[in-house]
N, C-alpha and C positions, 0 to 999 in steps of 0.2 A: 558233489551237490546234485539232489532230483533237479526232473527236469521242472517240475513246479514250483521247487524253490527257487531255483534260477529265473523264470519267469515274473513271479512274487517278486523278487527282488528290482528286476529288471522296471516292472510296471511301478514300485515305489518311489525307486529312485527319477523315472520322469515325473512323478508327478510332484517329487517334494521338487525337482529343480529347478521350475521355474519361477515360486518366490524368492529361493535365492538367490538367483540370479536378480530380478528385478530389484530387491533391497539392494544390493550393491551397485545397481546403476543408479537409484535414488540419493544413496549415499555418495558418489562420486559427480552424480549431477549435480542440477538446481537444489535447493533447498526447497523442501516443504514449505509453505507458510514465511520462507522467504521474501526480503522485499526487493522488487524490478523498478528499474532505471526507466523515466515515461523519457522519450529522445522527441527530440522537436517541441517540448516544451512549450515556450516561447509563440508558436507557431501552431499548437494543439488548443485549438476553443473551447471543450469540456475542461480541460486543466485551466485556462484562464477564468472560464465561469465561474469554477470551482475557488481560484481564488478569492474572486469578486464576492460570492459568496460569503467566504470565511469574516472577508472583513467587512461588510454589511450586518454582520451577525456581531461581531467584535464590538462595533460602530454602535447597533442596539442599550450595547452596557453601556459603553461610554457616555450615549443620551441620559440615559438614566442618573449617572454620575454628573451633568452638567458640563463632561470635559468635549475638547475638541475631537470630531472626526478625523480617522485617518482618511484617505485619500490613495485609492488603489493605483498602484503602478501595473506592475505584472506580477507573475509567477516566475521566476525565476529556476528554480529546479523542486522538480516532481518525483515520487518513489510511489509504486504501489505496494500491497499485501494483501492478500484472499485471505480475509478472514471469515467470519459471519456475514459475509456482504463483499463489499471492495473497501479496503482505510486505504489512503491517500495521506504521504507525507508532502508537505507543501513550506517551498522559502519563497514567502512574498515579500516584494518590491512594495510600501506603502508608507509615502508622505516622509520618502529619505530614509526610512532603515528597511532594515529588515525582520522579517517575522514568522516565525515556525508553528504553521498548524496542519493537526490532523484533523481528516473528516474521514467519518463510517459513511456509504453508501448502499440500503440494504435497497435493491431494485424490486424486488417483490411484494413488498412494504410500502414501494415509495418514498422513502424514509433516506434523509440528509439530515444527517446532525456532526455539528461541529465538536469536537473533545477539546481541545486545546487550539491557543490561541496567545504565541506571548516572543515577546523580542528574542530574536536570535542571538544565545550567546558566541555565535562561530563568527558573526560577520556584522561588521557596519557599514549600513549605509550604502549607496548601491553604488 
């Protein structure tokens, strides 16, 4: 082999290897777009906001329907996901059961909007 081939060769092969290498620590890591465990829950004020929120917002339909308000307990357990923003998976404590909502958080927007909002089918009652 010339010695510019060798060289050619040499300069290709660094520079294809460091996306390969990065995908497979991607792939061996965290998950992309994975969702993360929020710890201290319980004890985290944006995450209980964030509930109080959801069911405030829940609470609106309900007005509308004539039915009873729930009645916020806590947040009970938390999951994030980086999507278009921050979504928040959320098991709220409210009025004796439980209840699974997510909320999108796009912070450059400003913008809190609840998706869903409806009884946990994993769990009764606190």
């Amino acid at each position: 082999m010339s010695k510019a081939l060798t060289i050619t060769f040499l300069l290709l092969t660094l520079l294809l290897a460091p996306p390969i290498s990065i995908r497979s620590s991607v792939a061996v890591g965290a998950r992309l777009g994975g969702r993360t465990e929020v710890k201290d829950v319980e004890s985290n004020g944006e995450i209980q906001d964030l509930g109080k929120f959801c069911v405030q917002q829940y609470n609106l339909k309900l007005q509308k329907r004539g039915s009873k308000p729930l009645e916020f307990s806590k947040v009970v357990e938390a999951q994030t996901q980086v999507v278009s923003g921050i979504k928040y998976y959320l098991k709220i404590s409210a009025s004796g059961e439980i209840y699974d909502a997510e909320v999108v958080i796009r912070p450059w927007v400003r913008a809190k909007e609840m998706l869903t909002f409806a009884p946990s089918p994993h769990s009764s009652g606190n």
